[in-house]
C-alpha positions in Angstrom: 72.8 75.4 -131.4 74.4 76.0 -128.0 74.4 73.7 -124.9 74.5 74.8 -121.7 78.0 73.8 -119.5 77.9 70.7 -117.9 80.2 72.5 -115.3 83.3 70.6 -113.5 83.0 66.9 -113.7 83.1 64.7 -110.5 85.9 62.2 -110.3 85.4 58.8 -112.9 83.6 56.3 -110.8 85.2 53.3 -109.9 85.1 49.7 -111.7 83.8 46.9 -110.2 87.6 45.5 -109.9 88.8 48.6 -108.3 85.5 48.4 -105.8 86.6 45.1 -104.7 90.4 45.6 -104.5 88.9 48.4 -101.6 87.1 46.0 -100.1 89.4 43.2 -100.2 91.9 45.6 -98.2 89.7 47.2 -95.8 88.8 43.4 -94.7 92.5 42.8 -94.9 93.4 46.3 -92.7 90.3 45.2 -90.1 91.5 41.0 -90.1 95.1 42.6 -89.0 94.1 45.4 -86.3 91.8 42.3 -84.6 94.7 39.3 -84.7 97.0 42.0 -83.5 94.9 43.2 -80.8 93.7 39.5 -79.7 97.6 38.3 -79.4 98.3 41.5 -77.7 95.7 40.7 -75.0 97.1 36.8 -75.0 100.6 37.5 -74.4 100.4 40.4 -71.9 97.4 38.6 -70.3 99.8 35.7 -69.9 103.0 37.3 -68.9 101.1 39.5 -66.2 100.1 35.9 -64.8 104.0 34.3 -64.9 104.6 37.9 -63.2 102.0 38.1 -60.5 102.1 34.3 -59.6 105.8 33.9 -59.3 107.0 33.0 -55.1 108.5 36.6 -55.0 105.9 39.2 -56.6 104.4 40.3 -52.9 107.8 41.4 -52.0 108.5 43.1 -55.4 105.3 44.6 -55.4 105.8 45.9 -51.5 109.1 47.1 -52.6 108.9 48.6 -56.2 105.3 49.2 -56.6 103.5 50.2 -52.9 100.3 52.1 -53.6 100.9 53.9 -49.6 104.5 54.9 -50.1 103.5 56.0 -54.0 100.6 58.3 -52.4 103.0 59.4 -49.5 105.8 60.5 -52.1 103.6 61.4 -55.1 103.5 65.2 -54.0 106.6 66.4 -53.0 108.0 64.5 -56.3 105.2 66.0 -58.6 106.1 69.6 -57.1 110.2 68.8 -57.8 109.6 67.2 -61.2 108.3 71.0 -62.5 111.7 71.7 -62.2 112.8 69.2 -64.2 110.3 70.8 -67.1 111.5 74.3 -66.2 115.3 72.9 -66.7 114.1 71.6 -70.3 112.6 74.0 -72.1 114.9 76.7 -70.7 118.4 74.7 -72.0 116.2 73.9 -75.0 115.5 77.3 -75.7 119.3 77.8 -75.5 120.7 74.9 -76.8 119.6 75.8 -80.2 120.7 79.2 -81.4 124.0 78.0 -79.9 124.1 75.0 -82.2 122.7 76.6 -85.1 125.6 79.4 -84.6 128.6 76.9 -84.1 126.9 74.4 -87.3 127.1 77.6 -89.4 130.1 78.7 -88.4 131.6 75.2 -89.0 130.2 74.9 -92.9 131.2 79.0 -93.9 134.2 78.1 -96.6 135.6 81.8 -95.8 139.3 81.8 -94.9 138.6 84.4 -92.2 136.6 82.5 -90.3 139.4 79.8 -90.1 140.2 80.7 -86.3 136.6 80.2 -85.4 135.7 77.3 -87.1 139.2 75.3 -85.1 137.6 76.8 -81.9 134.0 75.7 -82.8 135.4 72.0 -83.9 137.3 72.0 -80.3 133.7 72.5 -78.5 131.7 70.1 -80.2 134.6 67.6 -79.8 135.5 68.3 -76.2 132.0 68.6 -74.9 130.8 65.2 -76.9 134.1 63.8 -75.7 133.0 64.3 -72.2 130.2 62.8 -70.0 126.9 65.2 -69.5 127.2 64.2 -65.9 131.0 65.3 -65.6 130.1 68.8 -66.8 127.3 69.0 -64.7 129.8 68.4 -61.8 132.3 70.6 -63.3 130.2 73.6 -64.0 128.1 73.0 -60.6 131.1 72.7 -57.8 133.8 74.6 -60.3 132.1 77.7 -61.1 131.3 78.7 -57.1 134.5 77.8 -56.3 136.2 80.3 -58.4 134.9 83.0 -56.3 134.5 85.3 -59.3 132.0 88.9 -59.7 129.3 87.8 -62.0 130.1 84.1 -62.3 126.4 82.5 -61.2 125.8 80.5 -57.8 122.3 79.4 -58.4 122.7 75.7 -58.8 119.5 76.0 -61.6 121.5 78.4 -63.7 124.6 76.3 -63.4 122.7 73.0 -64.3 121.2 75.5 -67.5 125.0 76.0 -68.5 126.1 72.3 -67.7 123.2 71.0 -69.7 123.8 73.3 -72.5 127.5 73.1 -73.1 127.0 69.6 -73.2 124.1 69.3 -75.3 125.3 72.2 -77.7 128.0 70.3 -78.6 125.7 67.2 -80.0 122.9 69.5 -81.4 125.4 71.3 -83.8 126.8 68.2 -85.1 123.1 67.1 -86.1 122.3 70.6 -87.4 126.5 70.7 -89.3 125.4 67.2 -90.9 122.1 68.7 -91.7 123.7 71.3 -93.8 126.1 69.2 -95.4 122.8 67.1 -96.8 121.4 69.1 -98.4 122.4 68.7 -102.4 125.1 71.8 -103.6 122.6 72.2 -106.6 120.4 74.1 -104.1 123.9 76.3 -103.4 124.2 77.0 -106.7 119.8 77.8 -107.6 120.0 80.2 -104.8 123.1 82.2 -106.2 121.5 81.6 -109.8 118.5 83.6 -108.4 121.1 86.5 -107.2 120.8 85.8 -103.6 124.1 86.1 -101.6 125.8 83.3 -99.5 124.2 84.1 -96.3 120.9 84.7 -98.0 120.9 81.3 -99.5 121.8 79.8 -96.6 119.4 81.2 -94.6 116.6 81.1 -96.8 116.9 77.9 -99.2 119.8 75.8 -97.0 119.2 76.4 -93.7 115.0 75.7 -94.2 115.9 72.2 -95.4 118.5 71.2 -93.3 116.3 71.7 -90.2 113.6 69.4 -91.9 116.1 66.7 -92.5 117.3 66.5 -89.1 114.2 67.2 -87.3 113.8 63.4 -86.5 117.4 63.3 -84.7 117.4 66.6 -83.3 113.8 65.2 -81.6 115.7 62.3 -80.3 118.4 65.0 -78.7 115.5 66.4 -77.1 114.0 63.4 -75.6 117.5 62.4 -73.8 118.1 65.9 -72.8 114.8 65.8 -71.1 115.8 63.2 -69.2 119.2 64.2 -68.3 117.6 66.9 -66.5 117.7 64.5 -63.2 121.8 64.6 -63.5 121.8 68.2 -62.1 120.8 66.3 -58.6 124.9 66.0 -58.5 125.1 69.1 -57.7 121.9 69.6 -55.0 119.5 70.9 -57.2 116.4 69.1 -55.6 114.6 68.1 -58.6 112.7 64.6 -59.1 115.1 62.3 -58.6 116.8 64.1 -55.5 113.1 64.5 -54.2 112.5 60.8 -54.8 115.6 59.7 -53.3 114.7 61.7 -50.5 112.0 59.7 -49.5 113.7 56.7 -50.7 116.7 57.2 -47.9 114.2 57.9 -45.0 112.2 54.8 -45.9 114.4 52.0 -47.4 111.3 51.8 -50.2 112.4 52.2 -54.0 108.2 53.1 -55.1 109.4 56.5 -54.7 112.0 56.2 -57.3 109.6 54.2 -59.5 106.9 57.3 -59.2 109.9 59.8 -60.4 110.4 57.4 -63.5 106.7 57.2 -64.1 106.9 60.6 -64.5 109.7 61.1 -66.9 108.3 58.1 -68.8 104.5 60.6 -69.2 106.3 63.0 -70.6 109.2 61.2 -72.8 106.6 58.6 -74.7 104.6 61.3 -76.7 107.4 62.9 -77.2 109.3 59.7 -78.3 105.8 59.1 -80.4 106.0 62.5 -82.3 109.5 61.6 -83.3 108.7 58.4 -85.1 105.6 60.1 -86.6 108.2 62.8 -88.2 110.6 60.1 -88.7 107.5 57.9 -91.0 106.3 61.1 -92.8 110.1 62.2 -94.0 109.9 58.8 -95.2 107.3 58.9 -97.3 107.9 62.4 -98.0 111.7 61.5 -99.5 109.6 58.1 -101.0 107.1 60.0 -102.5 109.6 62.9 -104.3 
């Protein structure tokens, strides 16, 4: 006698312990997200109150916070701060493939490369030795004054080469320490599969590393975005030259307070994104 197939069975269903394990920790999740939230309320509830009814607030408030000088200043810093984005993704976009070249060059073992690998350890240790806003000033009044054919004289493309000398430098190191992380049995599987140095590193090392470090190298990002006000050294009128601007002709700091508030718009998701990466390498390296 034959019987027909049952087909693919559903998954086991679930004791009556199990059940109430579930519902003992959705209770427990949903008791936790409503004691959190009501203490939340209480204690910023309360400490706006200390804030707002201290002797002083009206003239913090007048001089931080002024909803006419925000609205006065609010345009001409909004139209400088897309400078300030323009600055950051173009030094990001270069800032990397000059890392990744000087982390690489760094980790090669060949003898040849000796003389490269002294003058890539002298960048990353000069530029990280110096402060981002002292090569800002260095590139931006240095290279004009040198007076050479082809040297540039825009003050954005001499913040770009300020911001990403400097930021080169600590990008590598993440990227070099990447490298050296991951385990040499993945060196020697890649060769074992017949693939030659620079295959392996580019196809089995380099793929890794990056996904090691891309918590840190986020965190690179997220200061370099806002080190993108330093290049007002040098004249570039960019948010915080714009703000400050307004800030000189009217003796009111809200205009500075509107250029942070947007740095801070763009730096918290950005600063959020990097501890969701941060939580799922985590449990990524937890789970493995």
């Amino acid at each position: 006698m034959t019987h027909a197939d049952p087909g693919p069975l559903g998954p086991p269903p679930l004791s009556a312990r199990q059940q109430q394990r579930n519902a003992f920790r959705r209770r427990r999740t949903l008791r936790r997200a409503a004691v959190g939230t009501v203490s939340s309320l209480v204690v910023l509830g309360l400490l706006a109150w200390v804030i707002t009814s201290a002797p002083g607030w009206p003239r913090v408030r007048e001089t931080f916070f002024s909803g006419y000088h925000a609205r006065e200043s609010f345009p001409a810093i909004w139209d400088a701060f897309w400078l300030n984005v323009r600055l950051f993704l173009t030094v990001e976009a270069l800032v990397l493939p000059l890392a990744l070249l000087v982390a690489v060059v760094r980790v090669i073992p060949s003898p040849a490369m000796a003389p490269f690998k002294i003058l890539a350890a002298a960048y990353t240790d000069v530029f990280r030795g110096i402060p981002t806003i002292l090569v800002v000033m260095l590139v931006g009044f240095g290279f004009p004054a040198l007076g050479l054919a082809g040297v540039p004289t825009s003050l954005f493309w001499l913040g770009v080469i300020a911001l990403t000398l400097s930021y080169g430098a600590y990008v590598a190191e993440v990227i070099r320490a990447g490298i050296l992380s991951v385990h040499p049995t993945q060196w020697a599987a890649g060769r074992a599969l017949g693939l030659g140095y620079g295959q392996t590193l580019t196809r089995v090392i380099l793929p890794q590393a990056v996904r090691n470090v891309t918590p840190p190298l986020m965190n690179d990002f997220v200061s370099l975005q806002k080190d993108t006000a330093l290049v007002s050294t040098i004249g570039l009128v960019e948010a915080l030259r714009a703000a400050s601007v307004y800030q000189a002709s009217t003796f009111n700091v809200t205009s500075l307070c509107v250029a942070a508030l947007f740095f801070i718009v763009v730096t918290i998701p950005l600063a959020r994104f990097t501890d969701w990466l941060t939580i799922r390498s985590m449990r990524r390296q937890g789970g493995s």
